[in-house]
Steps between C-alpha positions, in 0.01 A plus 500: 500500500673560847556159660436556921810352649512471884853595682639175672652545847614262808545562840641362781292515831736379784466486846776471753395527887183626436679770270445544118744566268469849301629739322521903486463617182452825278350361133365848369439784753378341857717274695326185580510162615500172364594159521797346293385528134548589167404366158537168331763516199473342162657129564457525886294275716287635800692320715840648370371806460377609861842281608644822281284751630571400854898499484481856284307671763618364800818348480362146606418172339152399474367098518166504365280240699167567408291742287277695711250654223462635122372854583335723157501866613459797247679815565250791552703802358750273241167260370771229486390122604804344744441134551751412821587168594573509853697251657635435845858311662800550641788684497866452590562799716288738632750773452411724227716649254327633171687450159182774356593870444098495497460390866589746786516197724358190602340422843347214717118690638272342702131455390400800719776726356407397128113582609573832621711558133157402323478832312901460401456126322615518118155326448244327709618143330805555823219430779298260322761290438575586872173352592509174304801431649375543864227316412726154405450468107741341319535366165774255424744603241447220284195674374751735268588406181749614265536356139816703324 
């Protein structure tokens, strides 16, 4: 019996003067865009792992404040489940120096620019969590537990 496992990812959705934080990347055979993310490793909490995420592929330190949303999405081609935690906060600089040999840069885009690069997102979890975010929600971080 196959066991259905879904991929775990964060993300970090960050706004600086009305700009959102992104990234250029090339995963297969399509540059696209994205926020900050990657996936959660064995012994890593949420909250350290989108910190990690955010430093690798930008060059800047994340402070989670909030989580924005838990967003299931199932790739149409790949049939793989990602379950993203999305969270939002701060970083320490706004200049942007990627530590990724995956990301061809990372860039601050207004919400206009990101609509016009619809057809370019990685996956349509980018906007959603996008649109939570520009809507207010926020969940406190307490609501994350880890037990190891």
């Amino acid at each position: 019996m196959v066991q259905w496992t879904p991929r775990v990812t964060v993300a970090a959705i960050v706004n600086n003067r009305e700009k959102f934080l992104l990234v250029k990347e090339k995963p297969q055979d399509r540059i696209v865009y994205n926020q900050p993310a990657g996936h959660l490793e064995e012994n890593e909490s949420l909250v350290d792992a989108v910190r990690r995420e955010v430093l690798e592929e930008t060059g800047v330190n994340f402070n989670p404040t909030a989580l924005v949303g838990i967003y299931r999405w199932q790739h149409p081609i790949k049939k793989l489940t990602y379950l993203r935690f999305a969270f939002t906060g701060e970083v320490a600089s706004t200049k942007l120096e990627p530590n990724d040999s995956d990301i061809i840069e990372a860039l601050w885009l207004s919400l206009a620019e990101i609509q016009e690069l619809i057809d370019e997102l990685r996956s349509p979890q980018v906007m959603a969590g996008i649109g939570d975010y520009m809507k207010g929600i926020r969940y406190n971080l307490d609501i994350l537990r880890d037990n190891f």
